[in-house]
Every structure is written in C-alpha cells, then in structure tokens.
C-alpha positions in Angstrom: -11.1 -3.3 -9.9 -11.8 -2.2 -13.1 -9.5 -0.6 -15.4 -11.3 2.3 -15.8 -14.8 3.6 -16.3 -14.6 5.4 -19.7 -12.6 8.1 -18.9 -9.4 6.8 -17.1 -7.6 10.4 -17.7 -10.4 12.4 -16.3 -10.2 9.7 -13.1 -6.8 10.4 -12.6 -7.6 14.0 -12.4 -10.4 13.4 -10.1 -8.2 11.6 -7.8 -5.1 13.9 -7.9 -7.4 17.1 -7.8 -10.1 16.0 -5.8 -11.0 12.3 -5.1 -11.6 8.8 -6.8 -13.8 6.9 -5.4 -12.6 2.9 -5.9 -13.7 -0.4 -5.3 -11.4 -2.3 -3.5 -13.4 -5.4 -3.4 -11.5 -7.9 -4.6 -8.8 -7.3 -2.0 -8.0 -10.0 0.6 -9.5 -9.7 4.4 -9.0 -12.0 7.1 -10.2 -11.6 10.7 -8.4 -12.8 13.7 -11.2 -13.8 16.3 -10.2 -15.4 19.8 -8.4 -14.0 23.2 -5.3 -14.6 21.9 -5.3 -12.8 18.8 -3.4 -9.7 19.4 -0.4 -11.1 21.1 -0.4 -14.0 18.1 -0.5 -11.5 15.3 2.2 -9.7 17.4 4.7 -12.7 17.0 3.6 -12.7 13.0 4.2 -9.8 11.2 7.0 -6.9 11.7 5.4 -4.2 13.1 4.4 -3.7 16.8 0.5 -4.9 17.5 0.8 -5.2 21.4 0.0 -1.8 21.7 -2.6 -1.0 19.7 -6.3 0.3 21.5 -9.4 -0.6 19.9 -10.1 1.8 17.2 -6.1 1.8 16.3 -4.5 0.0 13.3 -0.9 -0.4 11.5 0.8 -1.3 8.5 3.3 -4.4 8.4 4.9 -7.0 6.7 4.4 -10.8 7.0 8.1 -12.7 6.2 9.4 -15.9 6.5 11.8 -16.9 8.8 14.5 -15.6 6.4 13.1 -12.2 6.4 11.4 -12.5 2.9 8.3 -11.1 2.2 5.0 -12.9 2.0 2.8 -9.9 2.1 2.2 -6.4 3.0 -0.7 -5.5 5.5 -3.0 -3.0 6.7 -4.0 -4.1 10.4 -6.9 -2.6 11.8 -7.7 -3.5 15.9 -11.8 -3.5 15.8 -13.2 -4.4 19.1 -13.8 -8.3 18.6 -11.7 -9.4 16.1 -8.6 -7.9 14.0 -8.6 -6.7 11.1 -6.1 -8.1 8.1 -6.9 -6.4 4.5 -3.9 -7.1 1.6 -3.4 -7.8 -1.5 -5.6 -9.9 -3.7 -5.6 -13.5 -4.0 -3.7 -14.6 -0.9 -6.0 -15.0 1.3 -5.7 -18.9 1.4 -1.6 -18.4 1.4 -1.5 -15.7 4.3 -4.5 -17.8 5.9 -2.2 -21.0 5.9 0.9 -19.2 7.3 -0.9 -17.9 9.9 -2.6 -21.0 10.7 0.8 -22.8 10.8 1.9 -20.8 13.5 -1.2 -21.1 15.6 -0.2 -24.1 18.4 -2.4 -23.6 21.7 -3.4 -20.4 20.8 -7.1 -19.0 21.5 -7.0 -17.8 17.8 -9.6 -18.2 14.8 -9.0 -17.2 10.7 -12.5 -16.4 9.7 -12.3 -14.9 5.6 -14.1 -11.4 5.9 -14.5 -11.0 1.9 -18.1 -13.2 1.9 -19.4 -10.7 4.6 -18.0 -7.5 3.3 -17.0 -5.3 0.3 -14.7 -2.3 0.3 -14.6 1.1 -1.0 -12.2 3.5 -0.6 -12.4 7.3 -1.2 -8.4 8.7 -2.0 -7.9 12.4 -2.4 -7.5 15.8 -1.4 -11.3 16.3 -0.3 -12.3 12.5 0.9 -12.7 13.9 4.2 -15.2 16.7 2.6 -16.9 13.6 0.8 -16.9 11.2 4.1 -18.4 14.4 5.5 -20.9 15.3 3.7 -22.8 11.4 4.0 -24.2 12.7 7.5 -23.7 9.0 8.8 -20.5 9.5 11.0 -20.0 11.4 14.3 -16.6 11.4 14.1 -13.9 10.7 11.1 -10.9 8.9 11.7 -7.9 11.8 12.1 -4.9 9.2 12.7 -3.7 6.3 10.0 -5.3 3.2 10.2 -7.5 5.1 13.2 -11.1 3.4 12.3 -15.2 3.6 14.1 -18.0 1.4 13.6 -21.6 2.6 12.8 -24.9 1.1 13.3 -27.2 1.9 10.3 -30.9 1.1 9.7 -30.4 1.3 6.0 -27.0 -0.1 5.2 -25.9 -2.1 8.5 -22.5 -2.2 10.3 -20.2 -0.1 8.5 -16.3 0.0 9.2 -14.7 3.7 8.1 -10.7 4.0 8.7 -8.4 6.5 7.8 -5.8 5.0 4.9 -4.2 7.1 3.0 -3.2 4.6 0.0 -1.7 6.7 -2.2 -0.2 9.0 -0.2 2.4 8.6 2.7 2.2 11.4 5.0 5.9 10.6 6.6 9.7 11.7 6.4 11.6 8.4 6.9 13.3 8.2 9.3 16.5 5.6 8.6 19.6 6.5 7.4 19.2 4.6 4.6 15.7 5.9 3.4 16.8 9.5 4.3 19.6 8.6 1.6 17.3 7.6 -0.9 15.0 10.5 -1.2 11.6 8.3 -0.5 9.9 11.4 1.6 6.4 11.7 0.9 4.2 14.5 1.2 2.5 15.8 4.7 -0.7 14.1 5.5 -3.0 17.4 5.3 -2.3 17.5 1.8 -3.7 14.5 0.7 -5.4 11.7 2.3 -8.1 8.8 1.9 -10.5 6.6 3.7 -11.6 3.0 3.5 -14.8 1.7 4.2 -16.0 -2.0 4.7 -19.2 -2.5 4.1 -22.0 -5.6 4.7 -21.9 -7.0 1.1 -26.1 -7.4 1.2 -26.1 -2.9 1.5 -22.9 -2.7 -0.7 -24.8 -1.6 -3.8 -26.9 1.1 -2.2 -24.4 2.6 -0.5 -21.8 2.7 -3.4 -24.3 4.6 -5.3 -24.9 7.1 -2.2 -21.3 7.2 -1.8 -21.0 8.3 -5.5 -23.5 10.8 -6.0 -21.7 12.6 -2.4 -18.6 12.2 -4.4 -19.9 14.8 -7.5 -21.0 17.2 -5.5 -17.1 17.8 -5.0 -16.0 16.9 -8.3 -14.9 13.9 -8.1 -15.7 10.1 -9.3 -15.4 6.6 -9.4 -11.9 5.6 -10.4 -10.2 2.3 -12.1 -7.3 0.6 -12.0 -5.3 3.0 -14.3 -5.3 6.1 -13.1 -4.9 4.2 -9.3 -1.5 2.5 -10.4 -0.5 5.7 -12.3 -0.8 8.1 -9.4 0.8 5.1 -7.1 3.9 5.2 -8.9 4.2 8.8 -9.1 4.0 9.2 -5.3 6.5 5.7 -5.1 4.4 3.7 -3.0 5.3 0.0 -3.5 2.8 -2.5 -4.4 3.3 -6.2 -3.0 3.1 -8.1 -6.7 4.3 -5.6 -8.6 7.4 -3.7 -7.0 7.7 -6.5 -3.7 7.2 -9.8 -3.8 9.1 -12.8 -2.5 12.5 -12.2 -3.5 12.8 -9.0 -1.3 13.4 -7.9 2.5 10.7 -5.1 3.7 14.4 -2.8 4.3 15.0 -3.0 0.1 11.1 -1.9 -0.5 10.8 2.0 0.9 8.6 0.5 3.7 11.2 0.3 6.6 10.1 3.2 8.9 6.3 2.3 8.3 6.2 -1.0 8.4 9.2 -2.2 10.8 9.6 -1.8 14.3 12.7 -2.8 16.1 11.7 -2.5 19.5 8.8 -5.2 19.4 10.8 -8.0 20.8 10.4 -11.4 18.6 8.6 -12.9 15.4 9.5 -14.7 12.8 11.7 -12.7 10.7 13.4 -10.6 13.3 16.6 -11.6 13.9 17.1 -11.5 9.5 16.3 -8.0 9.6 17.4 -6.7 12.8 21.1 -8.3 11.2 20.4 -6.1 8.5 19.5 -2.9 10.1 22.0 -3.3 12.7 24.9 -3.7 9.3 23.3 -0.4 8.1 22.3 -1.3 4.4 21.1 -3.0 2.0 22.6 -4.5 -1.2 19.5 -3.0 -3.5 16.8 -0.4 -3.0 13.5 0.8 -5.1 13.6 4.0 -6.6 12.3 6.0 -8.9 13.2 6.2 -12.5 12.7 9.2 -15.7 12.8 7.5 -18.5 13.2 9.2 -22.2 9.6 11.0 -23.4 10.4 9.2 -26.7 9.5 6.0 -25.5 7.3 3.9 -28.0 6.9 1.0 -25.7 7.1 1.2 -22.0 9.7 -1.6 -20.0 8.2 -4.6 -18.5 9.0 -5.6 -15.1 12.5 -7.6 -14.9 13.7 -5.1 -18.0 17.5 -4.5 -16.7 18.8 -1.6 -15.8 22.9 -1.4 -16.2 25.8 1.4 -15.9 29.1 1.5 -17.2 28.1 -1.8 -19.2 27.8 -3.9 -15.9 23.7 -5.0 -14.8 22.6 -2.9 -12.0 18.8 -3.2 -11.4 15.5 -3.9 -13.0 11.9 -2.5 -13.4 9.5 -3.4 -11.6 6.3 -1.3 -13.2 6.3 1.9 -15.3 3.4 4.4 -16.5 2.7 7.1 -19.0 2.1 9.7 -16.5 -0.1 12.9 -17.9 1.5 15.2 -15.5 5.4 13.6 -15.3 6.1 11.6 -18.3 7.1 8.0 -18.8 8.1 6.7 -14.6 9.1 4.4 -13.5 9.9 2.2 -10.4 12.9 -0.4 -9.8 15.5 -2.1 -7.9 19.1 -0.5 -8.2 22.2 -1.6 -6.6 23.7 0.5 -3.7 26.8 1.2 -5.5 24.6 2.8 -8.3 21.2 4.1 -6.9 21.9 7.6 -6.2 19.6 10.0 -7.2 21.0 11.6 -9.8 22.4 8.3 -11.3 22.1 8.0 -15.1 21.7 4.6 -16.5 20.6 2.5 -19.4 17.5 0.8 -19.9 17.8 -2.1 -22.2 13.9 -4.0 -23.6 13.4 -6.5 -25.6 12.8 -3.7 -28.6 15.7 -0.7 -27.7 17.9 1.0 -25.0 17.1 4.5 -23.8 18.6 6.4 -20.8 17.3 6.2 -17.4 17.7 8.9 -14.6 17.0 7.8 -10.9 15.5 10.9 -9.5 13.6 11.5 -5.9 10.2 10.0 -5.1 7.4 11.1 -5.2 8.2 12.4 -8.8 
C-alpha cells in the first residue's frame, strides 16, 4: 500500500468522515480447494468453520501447538473453495503450515494473489459508495457475509462485508470486559472488501474511485490507515501480535476464539488459559505526553514504580487524539487509568493507559 497519495491528512479525514478507498493488494490469499476443506481448516485455526453456509465467513487465528500465534485471518466460505486473506508476506509460511497438517485429506493450497487484487472501501458511507456502482443486487449486511457477481466488463468479482477498522462488538470475556477494548456499534462505521480478477483490476479501481467522490471520499495510504487503526485499538499481526503472543493477550479473544469448536492445534494451550481466567499481559491503549519530539519505537519499555512493565508495540501522531499509542502491560499494572513511564532511546515522558478506542 502506499503511504499516502499526497495528502495523507485529508485521507484520514476521508476515511474517518466518509470513506478511503485502499488497495489491499499486497495482502496474502490462499484458497482451500477439495471436499475436505472445511472440516481441515476447522482443525487449523481457533475459530469455529464447521458451521459456516456458503456466503458466510470468520475471523481467526492460526497457532502452534503451544498456542502462539502464526497469523491472524479473515475466512471467507465461497462456494468452491475457501477463502484465507492475512497479512502480507506469509503466504509461503501459512501455506507450509497448512500443508503440514494435510495427511489423507481431499485438500488443495492454490495462492489466490496471481488471480486477484483487492480493494477495500472503509468508512461511514462505503455502503452508499458499494451502492451507488449499480453492479450488486444485494450488499453483504453480516461480517465476513460475501456474493459473487458475474460481470461482462470486469469478470467475477467477490464483495464481503469487513469492517477493518472498526469492530462493531462489546467483548464478551471477563477479561476483555476488564480492559475497556469495546468498540463502536456496527451502523456507525463499516467497510467492504472486494477481490477482483487482476486482468479488470485497473478499470475497476478507477470506476470504484470516481463512485467514491461523489461522496467525498478518496483513495487512502498507509498512514492515515495505521493512524485510524490505532485509534480504534485494532491489533495488527506484525506490529502489535506476532509470535511471542497467545490470541487471549491481543484484544481478539471474543472474535477470534471459540471454545466450543471441539479440537485443533492450539486448543488445549488456550482453553488452559481461559479456563485459569487471565492472562499475564494485555494490549492496551496508551496517551502519551503532546510534547513528544520523537514518537517510541516498538519494544520502547514501559515501567511503574521503577520496575519494567510493558512495551510499545506502534504509536501515531493522531490529528484528532494526540500522540497514541498501543502496547503490552502487565496484569498487575494495566488498568485503565494506570500512569506509567515511557523510557526511548532519547527521554522519558509519562504514559496513561486509557480505554480503547481512544
């Protein structure tokens, strides 16, 4: 994606106002082909699969036998092949887990990025936008809910409801209920994704953009994506997750994790954990001083009463709340509330944990 196209404060504007309008190309996709491929995906990742229509989809996590996590995943149930679309540049990592697993299984990894591209339209009025193109007869309504169209022009073309940068759930666990990660209700905000045949991608980018104006909005980069991310606290496998942490640390629990699935690999790490009732660390949210010359890295520490509690894991300059951030902190010190120390490599300044979204 790129950083921006000119203008990255006016983008950010666009999408918290009305909507951006990104290229989420580079992302990794996978499809799962073969007559096994639902109850095999089902034994893979955290979430419950088994259950899904055609036309339905879910968000998960993949993790090792120890519970760790090797990605984060949108699943989307098409109705010939499942749909896997995560993070960039582990598509021959996730593809050789998967693959590892896969004994006498009817079960194919076919990588969808040659084939197709993907935009995705994230904002208050990306319905109005998905609307207004005349080419669907019916949008999405439900998360991860996704049609197929047959187009003269442009081809097969995949639209599904994802709402990236906004989470339209209360949590549900203890623990998240503790930890202030509610999110705001799914009418408020909302976004769609849409895969399209990489030989029509062009043409229909530019249709999809010049829809897009006619509402206010615009294409949007990197920088004003990541900036209202971390102002709504939605984690980012890379940058807030990554290897080192259980999906229960990450503020994904009661999206991502089902407990009522019955087994893959991972479960009986994390249903230990759940059934304990906590977790040693959590993500939250951080305000950090408006003074700030230089914003933390990730790994910065985060300490109180002397003694290392936490670390960054990404922070922004955000137009509309100030310098944000988002890190790990210790149970016995991540209540909201909590004032801490930031240490860098160039000062110390205070730290605040406060709720999420800021």
């Amino acid at each position: 994606m790129e950083n921006d196209y000119g203008d990255w404060l006016a983008e950010y504007k666009s999408l918290r106002e009305s909507a951006g309008v990104l290229d989420l190309s580079e992302r990794s996709r996978i499809c799962l082909v073969g007559n096994d491929r639902i109850r095999f995906l089902h034994g893979q990742v955290t979430n419950d699969v088994k259950k899904l229509r055609i036309g339905e989809g879910r968000y998960a996590a993949i993790v090792t036998a120890k519970g760790k996590m090797e990605s984060d995943v949108n699943i989307f149930n098409l109705e010939n092949e499942v749909l896997l679309d995560f993070e960039p540049g582990l598509t021959e990592k996730i593809s050789a887990r998967l693959e590892k697993f896969i004994v006498a299984d009817d079960v194919q990894i076919v990588d969808a990025a040659p084939h197709y591209n993907l935009l995705s339209v994230q904002g208050p009025k990306a319905e109005e936008i998905i609307r207004s193109l005349n080419l669907f007869p019916q949008i999405p309504a439900k998360q991860f809910d996704s049609i197929k169209i047959s187009n003269a022009t442009f081809g097969e073309i995949y639209l599904a409801k994802d709402c990236r940068l906004w989470w339209g759930e209360t949590p549900s666990s203890p623990n998240q209920k503790k930890s202030g990660l509610e999110r705001l209700s799914p009418h408020q905000n909302c976004g769609f994704d849409l895969f399209v045949p990489k030989n029509s991608f062009d043409a229909f980018a530019e249709k999809l953009t010049s829809a897009a104006k006619k509402f206010g909005a615009r294409k949007c980069g990197g920088q004003a994506f990541e900036t209202v991310r971390v102002e709504n606290g939605i984690p980012r496998f890379g940058a807030d997750m990554d290897e080192t942490n259980i999906p229960l640390e990450c503020g994904i629990e009661s999206r991502a994790v089902s407990y009522s699935k019955g087994c893959y690999i991972g479960q009986e790490v994390i249903n230990r954990i759940h059934s304990i009732g906590h977790v040693n660390k959590e993500l939250r949210g951080l305000r950090l001083a408006d003074d700030l010359k230089n914003l933390p890295v990730k790994g910065d520490k985060l300490f109180r009463d002397g003694k290392e509690v936490g670390y960054i894991t990404g922070a922004v300059k955000s137009p509309t709340f100030g310098n944000i951030a988002l890190g790990y902190i210790r149970r016995e010190a991540n209540q909201i509330g909590t004032e801490l120390i930031l240490k860098t490599a160039a000062s110390e300044n205070a730290a605040k944990i406060v709720r999420l979204p800021f």
